[in-house]
C-alpha positions, 0 to 999 in steps of 0.5 A: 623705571617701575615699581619692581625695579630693586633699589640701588645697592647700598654704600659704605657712606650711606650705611654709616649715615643711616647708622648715626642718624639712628644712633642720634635718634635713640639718644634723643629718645633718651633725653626726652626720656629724661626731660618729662617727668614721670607721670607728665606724658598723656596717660602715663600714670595708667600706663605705669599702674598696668605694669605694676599691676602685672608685676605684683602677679595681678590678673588683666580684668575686664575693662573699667574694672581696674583701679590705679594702686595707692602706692602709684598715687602716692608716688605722684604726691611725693613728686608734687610736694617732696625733693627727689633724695627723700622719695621712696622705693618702690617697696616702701609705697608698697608697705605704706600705701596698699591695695588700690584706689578708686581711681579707674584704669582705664587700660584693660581695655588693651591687651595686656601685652605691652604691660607683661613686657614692662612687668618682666622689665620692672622684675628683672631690674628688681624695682621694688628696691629701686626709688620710684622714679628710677624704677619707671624710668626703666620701663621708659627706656624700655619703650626708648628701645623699641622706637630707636630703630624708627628712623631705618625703617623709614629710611628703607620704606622710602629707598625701596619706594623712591630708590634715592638714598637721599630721599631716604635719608631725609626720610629718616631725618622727618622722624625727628620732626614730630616733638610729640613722636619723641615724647610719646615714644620715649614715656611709658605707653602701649604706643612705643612698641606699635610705633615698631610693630607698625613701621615694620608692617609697612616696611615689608609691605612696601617691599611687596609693592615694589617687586619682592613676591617671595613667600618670606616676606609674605610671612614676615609681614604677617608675622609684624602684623600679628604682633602688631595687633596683640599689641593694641587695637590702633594696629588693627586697621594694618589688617585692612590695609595689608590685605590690599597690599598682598592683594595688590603686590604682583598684580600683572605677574601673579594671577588673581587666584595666587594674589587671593591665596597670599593674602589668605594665607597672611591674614590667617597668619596674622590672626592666629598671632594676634587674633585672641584679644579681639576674640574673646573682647566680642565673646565677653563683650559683645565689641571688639574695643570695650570702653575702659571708661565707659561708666564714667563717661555716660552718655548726656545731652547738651546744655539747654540752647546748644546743639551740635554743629559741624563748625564745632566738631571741625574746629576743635578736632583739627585744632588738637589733633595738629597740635597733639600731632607735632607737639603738645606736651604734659598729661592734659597736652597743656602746652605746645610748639604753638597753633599756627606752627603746627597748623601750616607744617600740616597744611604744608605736608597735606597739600604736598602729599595730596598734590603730588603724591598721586599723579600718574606715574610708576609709583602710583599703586604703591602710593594708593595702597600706602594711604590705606593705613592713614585714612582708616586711622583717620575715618575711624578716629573720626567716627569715634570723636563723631558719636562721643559728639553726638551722645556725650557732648564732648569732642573726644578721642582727638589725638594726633598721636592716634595716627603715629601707628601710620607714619612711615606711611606718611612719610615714604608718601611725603618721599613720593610727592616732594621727589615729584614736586621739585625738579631733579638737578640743583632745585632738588639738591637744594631743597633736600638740604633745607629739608634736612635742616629744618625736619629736626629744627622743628623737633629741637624746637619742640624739646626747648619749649618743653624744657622751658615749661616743665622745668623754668615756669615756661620761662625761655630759655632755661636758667639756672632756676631751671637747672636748680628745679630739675636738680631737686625733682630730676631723675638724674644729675643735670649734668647727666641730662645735659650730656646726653643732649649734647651728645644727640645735638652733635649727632644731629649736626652731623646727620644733617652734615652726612646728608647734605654733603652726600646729596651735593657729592654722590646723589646728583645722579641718582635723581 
């Protein structure tokens, strides 16, 4: 077997399982859509001010100069202090609170793609005559839309990559992992459609590393990747990555002249999709990422007696990034799924991937090229938290989610290495199974501990006292929410039941 080798074909079964899981992933998105209040996910209120911005027909400034519009502002005070039936439409906040704030947004620092498609969405549900909440409740399910497919995508990466149809479908399982994914995806952010864009750049480019040289998935994976980075500037180390795999892809079967001229022709490509935003960021500004916030953050010295040590920057930047990678919810990630979880899942996954997911063998330039994505994020995370560190005294810019644009990467790589760790035959058949019990064990974990905090006072589990919370400042009916929860939690069980039934009865061949 080699890295050209086509997958087996896909079967009826697998198809419907590949479906329900996608399915539930989607309704899980929406109750976690539901769960959060708005305002309550990192950065939303910024997020939820672009768009209205861009509906309202204001112009995308330059970077720091934005400010959050009152009616926003005020919308969050009647959250705080009124019951959801005496809340305003949008219009009203509008009349009764105009023009903006002094509150920075910091968010023109980003293209303003991401917020001209939440524009159309709030012109084309007419949010002005809509209660706040419900109107910013469909700017999250429109992001709910772009990351539902998340769970296929990972599931074709890995069966292309491993050719194991239960590799893969634990593959799209590992997506329901990461509570924080689900929050992130399901609130208002740029990230939901990167978390899309991204999985389908490395989609295409692990079907370029494992034999599939046509010019059409050459330019679609140009195509992705372009979109991506007219997105946000966290999609921009894809264009390093992917030119390693272009360059990569046919190696032993195209000369190196044909591999340059692909890679090329699909970096070009990219740029001319998704190249304008960073072109005119280093034409205005001299850099290609302005700091939204750079004049409210200027540069200090630490306090007399202090310095910078490495054991501080080490232990606060592992410390949030795994927490905020797993689960740690709120605007300020007040609380989480707990340190020492999310401390050995990491541990865990690291020492897995990196023991085993490089050792010699068929796949190891596909897993080579595939850890390119990640460690940028992680080299460039890092050289950012590193300066604000040195020059401003403060450990910033570490955030889990930071990585979310790479985690196919990281899970057709977790695919590899557990496929190499564990024996083919019952051990596997085995651990595949408590995998596929435990991956979203760990995100039904995540949803609990949210619920407790934002509804019942982090009182676990909910009471009616909760139920009584959310009925006063929910966007829906309770009922609505627990309905939508069951019907995902159902769907979950039978996920987990499609596969590993399907493990025990048809994929002990396929090994």
């Amino acid at each position: 077997m080699n890295d050209t080798d086509a997958p087996p074909a896909v079967a009826r079964w697998e198809r419907v399982a590949i479906a329900v899981v996608t399915a539930t992933f989607g309704l899980w998105l929406v109750a976690w859509a539901l769960l959060v209040p708005v305002f309550q996910a990192p950065d939303e209120t910024a997020h939820i001010d672009a768009s209205v911005h861009l509906a309202l027909g204001d112009p995308w400034v330059a970077p720091g100069d934005l400010r959050v519009e009152r009616a926003v502002n005020a919308a969050a005070v009647q959250q705080a202090t009124l019951p959801s039936d005496q809340w305003s439409t949008v219009t009203e906040l509008l009349q009764a609170y105009p023009g903006p704030s002094t509150t920075v947004n910091q968010m023109t620092q980003h293209p303003p793609t991401a917020y001209a498609v939440g524009a159309a969405v709030l012109r084309a549900v007419h949010y002005g005559d809509l209660r706040w909440d419900h109107a910013f409740l469909a700017l999250r399910l429109t992001d709910v839309a772009f990351v539902t497919a998340l769970p296929l995508v990972a599931w074709a990466a890995v069966r292309r990559v491993t050719r194991s149809p239960r590799a893969a479908l634990i593959g799209a399982l590992a997506v329901f992992a990461s509570p924080e994914l689900a929050s992130i995806g399901s609130s208002v952010s740029n990230d939901a459609p990167v978390l899309l864009l991204a999985g389908v750049t490395v989609l295409l480019a692990t079907r370029m590393l494992t034999g599939d040289l046509r010019w059409r998935t050459a330019i679609g994976l140009a195509v992705a990747l372009g979109a991506l980075v007219w997105v946000k500037g966290t999609g921009l180390p894809a264009v390093p990555f992917v030119a390693v795999v272009v360059l990569a892809s046919g190696a032993g079967v195209l000369g190196w002249g044909v591999r340059a001229l692909r890679t090329v022709v699909v970096l070009a490509v990219a740029g001319g999709i998704g190249a304008w935003w960073w072109l005119h960021n280093v034409l205005a500004y001299g850099r290609v990422q302005p700091d939204g916030y750079a004049a409210l953050r200027p540069p200090k010295d630490f306090p007399p007696g202090e310095h910078p040590t490495v054991a501080h920057f080490l232990d606060v930047s592992w410390g949030t990034i795994t927490r905020t990678f797993w689960g740690s919810f709120g605007k300020g990630a007040q609380v989480s799924i707990g340190d020492l979880l999310t401390a050995v899942v990491t541990i865990v996954v690291l020492a897995v991937v990196v023991g085993w997911a490089y050792r010699h063998g068929p796949q190891l330039r596909t897993a080579v090229c595939l850890s390119v994505f990640p460690l940028l994020l992680v080299l460039i995370q890092n050289e950012t938290s590193i300066h604000a560190y040195l020059t401003k005294a403060e450990v910033a810019a570490t955030q889990g989610r930071y990585y979310f644009p790479a985690v196919v990467c990281l899970i057709v790589l977790s695919a590899i290495a557990w496929r190499r760790l564990v024996p083919a035959g019952r051990p596997r058949t085995v651990v595949a199974t408590a995998l596929a019990v435990l991956l979203p064990a760990l995100g039904v974990y995540g949803f609990a501990v949210a619920a407790s905090w934002f509804w019942n006072a982090a009182g676990f589990p909910v009471t009616g006292r909760g139920v009584l919370r959310y009925t006063e400042v929910g966007p829906v009916p309770p009922v609505v929410l627990a309905v939508v929860v069951l019907l995902a939690g159902a769907g979950l069980v039978v996920s987990v039941v499609l596969v590993t039934r399907s493990g025990r009865s048809r994929l002990v061949s396929v090994r």
